[in-house]
C-alpha positions in Angstrom: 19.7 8.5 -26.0 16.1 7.3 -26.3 13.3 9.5 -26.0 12.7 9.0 -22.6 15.5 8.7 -20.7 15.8 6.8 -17.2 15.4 8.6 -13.6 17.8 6.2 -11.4 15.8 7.0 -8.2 12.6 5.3 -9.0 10.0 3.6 -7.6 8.2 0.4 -8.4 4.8 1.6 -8.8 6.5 3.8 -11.7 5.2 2.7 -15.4 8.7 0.1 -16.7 10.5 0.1 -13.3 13.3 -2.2 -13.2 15.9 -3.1 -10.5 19.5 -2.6 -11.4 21.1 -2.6 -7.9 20.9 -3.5 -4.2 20.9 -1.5 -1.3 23.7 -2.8 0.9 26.1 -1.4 3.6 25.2 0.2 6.6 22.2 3.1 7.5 25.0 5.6 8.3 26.9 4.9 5.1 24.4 2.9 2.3 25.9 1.7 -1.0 24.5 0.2 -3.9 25.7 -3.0 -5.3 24.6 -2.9 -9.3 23.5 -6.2 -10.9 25.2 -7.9 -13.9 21.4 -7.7 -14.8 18.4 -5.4 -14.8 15.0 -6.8 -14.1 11.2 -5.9 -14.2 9.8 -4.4 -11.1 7.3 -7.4 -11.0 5.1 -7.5 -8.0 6.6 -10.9 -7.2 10.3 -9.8 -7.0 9.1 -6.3 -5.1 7.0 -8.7 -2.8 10.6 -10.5 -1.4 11.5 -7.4 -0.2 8.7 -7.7 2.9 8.3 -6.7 5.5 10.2 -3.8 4.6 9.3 -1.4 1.5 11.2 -2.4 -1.9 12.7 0.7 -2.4 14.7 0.0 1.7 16.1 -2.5 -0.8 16.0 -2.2 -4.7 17.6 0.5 -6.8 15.3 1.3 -9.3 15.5 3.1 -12.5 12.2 3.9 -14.6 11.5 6.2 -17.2 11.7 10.1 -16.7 8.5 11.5 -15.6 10.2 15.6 -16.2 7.0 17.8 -15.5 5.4 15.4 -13.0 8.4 15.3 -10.8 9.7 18.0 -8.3 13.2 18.2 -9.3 12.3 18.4 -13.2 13.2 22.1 -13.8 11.6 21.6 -17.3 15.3 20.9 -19.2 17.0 19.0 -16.6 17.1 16.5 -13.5 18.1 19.2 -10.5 18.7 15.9 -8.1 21.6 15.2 -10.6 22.9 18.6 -10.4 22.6 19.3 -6.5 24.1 15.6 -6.2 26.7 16.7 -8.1 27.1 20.1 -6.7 26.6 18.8 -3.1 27.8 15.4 -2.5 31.3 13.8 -2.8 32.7 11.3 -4.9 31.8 7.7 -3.1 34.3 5.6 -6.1 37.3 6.9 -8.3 35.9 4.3 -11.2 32.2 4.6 -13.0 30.4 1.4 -11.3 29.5 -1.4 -13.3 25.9 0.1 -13.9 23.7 -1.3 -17.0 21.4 2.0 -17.0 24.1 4.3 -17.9 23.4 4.6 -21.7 20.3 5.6 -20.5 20.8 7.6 -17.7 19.1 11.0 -17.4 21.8 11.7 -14.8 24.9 10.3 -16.9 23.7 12.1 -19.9 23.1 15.6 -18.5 26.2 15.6 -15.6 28.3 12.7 -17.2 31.2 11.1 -15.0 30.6 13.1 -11.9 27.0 11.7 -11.1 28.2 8.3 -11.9 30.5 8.6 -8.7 28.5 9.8 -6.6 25.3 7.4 -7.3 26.4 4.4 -5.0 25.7 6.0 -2.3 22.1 7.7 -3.6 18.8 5.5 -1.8 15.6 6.2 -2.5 14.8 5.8 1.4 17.6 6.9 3.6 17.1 6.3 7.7 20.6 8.2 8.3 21.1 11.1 5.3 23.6 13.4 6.7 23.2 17.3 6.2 24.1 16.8 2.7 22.5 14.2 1.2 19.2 16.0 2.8 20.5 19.4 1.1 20.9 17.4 -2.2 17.4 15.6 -2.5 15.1 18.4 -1.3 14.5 21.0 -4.1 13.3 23.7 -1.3 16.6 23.5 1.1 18.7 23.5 -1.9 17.5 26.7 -3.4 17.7 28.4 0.7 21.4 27.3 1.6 
């Protein structure tokens, strides 16, 4: 793996973001569709995604940030592991995603994060009682 391995829940503003998927389905159940592809983040391509904010529509992946990021516990990714822990299995079959070699997630929680990330959004208008659980740090360590 390279030195600094990819967080697949980035944003655009992060230093080498680039899309590898598209937020599709529905606000009660999102999924990501994953490109043949990835792409810079460029300001042009995060620009088409007005009026709403890229990340309603772009999967991003950038690399790691650890210690700047709340769910860095200084070794590993705990959104991986309480997505892993918490939420179920969305696909029986890894998706056709060309970040996995360089996945934080894939490398520390292998196969099981893989089928669960098609349903992972940055920005989530519906998260049910789970997927809440799994991306904040603070209700994860109090349930």
């Amino acid at each position: 793996m390279a030195c600094s391995p990819l967080c697949p829940s980035a944003h655009p503003e992060m230093a080498g973001s680039r899309v590898f998927g598209l937020v599709e389905g529905t606000p009660e159940q999102p999924r990501v569709a994953y490109l043949e592809e990835t792409t810079p983040a460029s300001a042009e391509l995060m620009a088409l995604a007005g009026p709403v904010q890229p990340i309603e529509v772009f999967r991003l992946a950038a690399p790691c940030v650890e210690k700047a990021c709340s769910h860095f516990d200084g070794k590993d990714c705990q959104l991986a592991v309480r997505i892993v822990q918490i939420l179920p299995a969305v696909t029986d079959s890894l998706p056709p995603c060309r970040v996995r070699h360089e996945c934080r997630w894939f490398s520390q929680e292998g196969r099981p994060a893989c089928l669960r990330c098609p349903q992972v959004v940055t920005r989530n208008f519906s998260p049910t009682e789970d997927m809440v659980r799994a991306a904040t740090p603070a209700l994860a360590a109090t349930s």
